[in-house]
N, C-alpha and C positions, 0 to 999 in steps of 0.2 A: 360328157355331160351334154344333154340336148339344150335348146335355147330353153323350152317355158323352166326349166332349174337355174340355172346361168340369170334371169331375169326374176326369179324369186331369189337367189342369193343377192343381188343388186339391194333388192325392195329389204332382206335381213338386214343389209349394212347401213341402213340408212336412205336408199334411195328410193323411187318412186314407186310410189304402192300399187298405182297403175300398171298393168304387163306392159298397154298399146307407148305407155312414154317411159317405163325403162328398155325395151325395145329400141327405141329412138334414141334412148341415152348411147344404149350401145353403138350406135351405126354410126352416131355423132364422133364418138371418139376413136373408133375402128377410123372412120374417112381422114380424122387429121394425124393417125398414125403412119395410113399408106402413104399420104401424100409428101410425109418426109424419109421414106424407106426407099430405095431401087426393088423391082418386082422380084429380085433373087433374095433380095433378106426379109421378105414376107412371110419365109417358108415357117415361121418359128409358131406366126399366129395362123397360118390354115391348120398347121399337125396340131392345135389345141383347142381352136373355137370350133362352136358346130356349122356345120353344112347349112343353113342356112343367113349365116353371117358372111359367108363366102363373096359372094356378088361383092359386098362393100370394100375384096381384100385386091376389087380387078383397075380402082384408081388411077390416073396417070400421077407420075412424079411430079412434086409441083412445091416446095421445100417454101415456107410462109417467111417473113421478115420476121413476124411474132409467132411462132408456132402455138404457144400456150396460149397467148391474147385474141386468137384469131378463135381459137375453140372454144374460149369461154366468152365468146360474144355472140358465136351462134348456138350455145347452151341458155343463152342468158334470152335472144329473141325467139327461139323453138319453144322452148318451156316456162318462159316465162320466168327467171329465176333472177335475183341478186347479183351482182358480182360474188359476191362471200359464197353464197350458196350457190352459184356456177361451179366455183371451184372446188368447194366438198363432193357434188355430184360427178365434177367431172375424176376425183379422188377416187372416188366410190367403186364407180363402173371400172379403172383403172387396175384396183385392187381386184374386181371382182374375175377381168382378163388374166391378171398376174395370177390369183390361182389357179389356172388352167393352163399354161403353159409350163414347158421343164423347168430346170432349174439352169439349163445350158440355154436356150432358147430365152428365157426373161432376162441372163445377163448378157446376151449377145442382143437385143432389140434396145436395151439400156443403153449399151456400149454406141449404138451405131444415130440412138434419135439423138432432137436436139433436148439439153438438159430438165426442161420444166417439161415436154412432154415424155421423157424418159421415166423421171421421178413419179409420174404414175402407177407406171408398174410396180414398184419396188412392196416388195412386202410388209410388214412392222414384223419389228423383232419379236424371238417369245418371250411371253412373259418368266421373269423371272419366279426360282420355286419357293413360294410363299409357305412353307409347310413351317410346322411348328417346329424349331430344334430341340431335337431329344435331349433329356437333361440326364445325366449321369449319377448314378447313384451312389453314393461315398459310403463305405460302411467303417464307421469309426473306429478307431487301432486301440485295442488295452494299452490303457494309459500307465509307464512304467512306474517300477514300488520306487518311492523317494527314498534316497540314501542318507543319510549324518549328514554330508556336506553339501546337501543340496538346500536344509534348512525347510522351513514349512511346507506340507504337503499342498500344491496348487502355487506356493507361491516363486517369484524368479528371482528372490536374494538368496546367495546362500547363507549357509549359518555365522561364517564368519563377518559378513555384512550385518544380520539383524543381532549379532550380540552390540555388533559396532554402533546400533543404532541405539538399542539398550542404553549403552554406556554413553550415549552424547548428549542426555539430557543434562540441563546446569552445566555444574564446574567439569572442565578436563577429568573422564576416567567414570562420574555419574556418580551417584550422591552415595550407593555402597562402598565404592572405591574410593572417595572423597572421607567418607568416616574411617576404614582404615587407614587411612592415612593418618588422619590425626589421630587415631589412638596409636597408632606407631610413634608419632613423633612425639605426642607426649611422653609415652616411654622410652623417649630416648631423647628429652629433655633433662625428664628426672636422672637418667644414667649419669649426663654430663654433669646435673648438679653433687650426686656423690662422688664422684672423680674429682671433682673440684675441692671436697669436704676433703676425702682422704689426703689430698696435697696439702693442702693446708692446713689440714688438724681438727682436734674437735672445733666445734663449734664455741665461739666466741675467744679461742686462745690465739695469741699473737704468735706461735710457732707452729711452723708446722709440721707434719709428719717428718720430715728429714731432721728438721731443731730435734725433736722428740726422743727420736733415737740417737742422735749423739748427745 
């Protein structure tokens, strides 16, 4: 990638819409890169930036107390910028080296700065896949024939359950089963009362069947 791409991708991410001061952004954070590298571990940012970035990669070693606070105070008096907006810029341009370099070289420049101007480089992750989840299509099963003892078709008592339920209205057994019952026991009131008659005789006699025959 030549610079004037390298400095339009800057001005995409956010950064200065000017070429002449994303230019500068660059140089800016190339010079506090070298300054904490030895001239052998440069090698990662000459094999990615262009040729004409080169010059800023020939620095002496010179390692800042603040490495991070040193760069965003000559971001902040070069271009005029915020603190807060020092350090998005200095993010910016950071990101926009990070893409041009390998994947071996961006964790080996990581590995070797100090931490805040390390974490420049660093890529963001990708985004996760926001795609719609297929939904499955169910094709409904023939629903099987109900059998005798499964009782109403759709419903979950069996048949022994819904006669049971039948029968529990009112008295024990349900009001059919409650009237046979007393016509049985009536007729077997009466029974008792003729067994009683035949033991003891006709009616209104002081002997009874046993007197009668002897």
């Amino acid at each position: 990638m030549g610079l004037a791409k390298l400095v339009d991708r800057v001005a995409a991410l956010g950064g200065p819409s000017e070429p002449a001061a994303g230019r500068r952004l660059l140089e800016l954070l190339l010079q506090a890169l070298t300054a904490e590298l030895h001239p052998p571990d440069r090698a990662p940012l000459r094999a990615g930036l262009p040729q004409q970035l080169h010059p800023g990669l020939e620095g002496g070693y010179g390692p800042a107390l603040e490495p991070l606070d040193a760069l965003l105070s000559r971001l902040s008096a070069e271009l005029a910028l915020e603190a807060g907006a020092a350090l998005e810029q200095a993010s910016i341009a950071g990101r926009a080296v990070g893409e041009l370099l390998s994947a071996d070289g961006r964790r080996q420049l990581i590995r070797r700065l100090p931490d805040g101007l390390g974490a420049l480089l660093e890529l963001p992750e990708p985004a996760a896949n926001t795609g719609r989840r297929q939904v499955q299509r169910v094709t409904p099963r023939e629903l099987p024939r109900p059998r005798l003892a499964a009782g109403r078709p759709g419903s979950e008592h069996p048949l022994s359950e819904a006669v049971a339920d039948r029968t529990q209205s009112g008295a024990v057994g349900g009001p059919d089963v409650a009237r046979t019952a007393h016509t049985l026991g009536g007729y077997s009131d009466e029974r008792d009362r003729q067994g009683e008659s035949l033991a003891t005789g006709a009616p209104g006699s002081k002997r009874g069947l046993g007197d009668a025959e002897r």
